[in-house]
N, C-alpha and C positions, 0 to 999 in steps of 0.2 A: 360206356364212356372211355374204359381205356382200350378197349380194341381201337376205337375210332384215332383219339391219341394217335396210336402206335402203326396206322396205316403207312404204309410207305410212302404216299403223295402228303400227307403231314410228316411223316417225321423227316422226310429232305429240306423243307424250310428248315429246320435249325442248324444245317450243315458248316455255314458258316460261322465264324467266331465273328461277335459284334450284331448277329441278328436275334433277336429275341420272338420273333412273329410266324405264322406260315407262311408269308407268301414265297413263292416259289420262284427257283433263279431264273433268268431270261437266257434263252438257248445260246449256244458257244459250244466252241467245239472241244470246251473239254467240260461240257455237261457235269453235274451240279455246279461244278469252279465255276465261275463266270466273273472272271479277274479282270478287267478293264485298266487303259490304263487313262491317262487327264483327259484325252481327248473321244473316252468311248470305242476304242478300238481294242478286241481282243487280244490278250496278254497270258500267255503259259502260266498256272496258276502256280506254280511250285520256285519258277526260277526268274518269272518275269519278262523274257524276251516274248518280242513281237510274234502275234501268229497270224497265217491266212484263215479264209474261213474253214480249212479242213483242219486245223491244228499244228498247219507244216510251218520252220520256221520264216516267218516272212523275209526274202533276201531282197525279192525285186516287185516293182510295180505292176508287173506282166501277173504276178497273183495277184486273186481278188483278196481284200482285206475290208471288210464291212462294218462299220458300229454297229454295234452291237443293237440298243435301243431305236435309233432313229430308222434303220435299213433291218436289219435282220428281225428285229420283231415284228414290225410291219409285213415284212414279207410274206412269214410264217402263219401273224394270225392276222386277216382282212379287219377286224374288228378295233383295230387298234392304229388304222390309219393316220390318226394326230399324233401320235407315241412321242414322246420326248423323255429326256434327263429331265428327272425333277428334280425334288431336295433329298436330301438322307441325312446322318448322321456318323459319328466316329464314333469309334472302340479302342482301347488298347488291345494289344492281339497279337504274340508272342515276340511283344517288347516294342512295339510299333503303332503306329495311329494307321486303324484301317478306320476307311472311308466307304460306308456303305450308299450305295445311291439308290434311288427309286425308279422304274423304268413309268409312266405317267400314262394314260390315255384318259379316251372317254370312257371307253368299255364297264361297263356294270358290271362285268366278269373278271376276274382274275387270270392269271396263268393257269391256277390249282381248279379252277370250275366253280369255285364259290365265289360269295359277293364281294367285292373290289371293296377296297379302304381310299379316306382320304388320303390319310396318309400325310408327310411333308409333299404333296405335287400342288401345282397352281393352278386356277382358271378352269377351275371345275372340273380337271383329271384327277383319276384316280389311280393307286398303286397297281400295274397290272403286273410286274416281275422286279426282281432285283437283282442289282451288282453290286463288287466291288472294287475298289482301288486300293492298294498297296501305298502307303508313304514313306520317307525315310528320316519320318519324326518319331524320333523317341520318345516313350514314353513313362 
């Protein structure tokens, strides 16, 4: 039981502060982070400014810059063709309200290869990967 635990595809779910579960973050270019900001769009997990999909700083519209949920995991994995932002949940999280979101599908699979959670998503999706968002509500 605690090797399984201590696998490295389980122990990356808990990388974030405010997530308590395994499932696993939805891909970004600064893999595990996967900082979003209000609108689903990749965000430097450290400082917050805009990024394209390589991690470069987004200056102009000539880079591609992809949400994360609706465009990039679709992409990635076919199986999740419906994908949306679900619901999630807040944390205090070094002094701030993070806002964790739920990335949704139909997919019976997860990111991590096991079985999909309800989860907070709607309409019969379930949780295939997660984000989060930054606030600058104190806490």
């Amino acid at each position: 039981m605690v090797a399984v635990a201590l696998r490295p595809d389980r122990a990356e779910a808990y990388h974030i502060c405010g997530h308590i579960y395994t499932t696993g973050s939805c891909p970004h270019p600064y893999y595990p982070e996967t900082r979003i900001d209000s609108y689903g769009y990749p965000v430097h997990p450290e400082h917050g400014y805009p990024v394209d999909d390589r991690g470069d700083v987004y200056k102009s519209r000539d880079q591609k810059r992809s949400k994360i949920c609706r465009e990039v995991v679709r992409e990635k994995y076919p199986e999740t063709t419906n994908a949306k932002s679900g619901g999630g949940w807040s944390r205090c999280c070094k002094g701030y309200v993070r806002k964790v979101v739920d990335c949704c599908s139909y997919s019976r699979t997860r990111i991590n290869g096991d079985a999909s959670l309800v989860g907070y998503c709607y309409k019969g999706r379930r949780v295939f990967c997660i984000m989060y968002r930054e606030t600058d509500t104190r806490c």
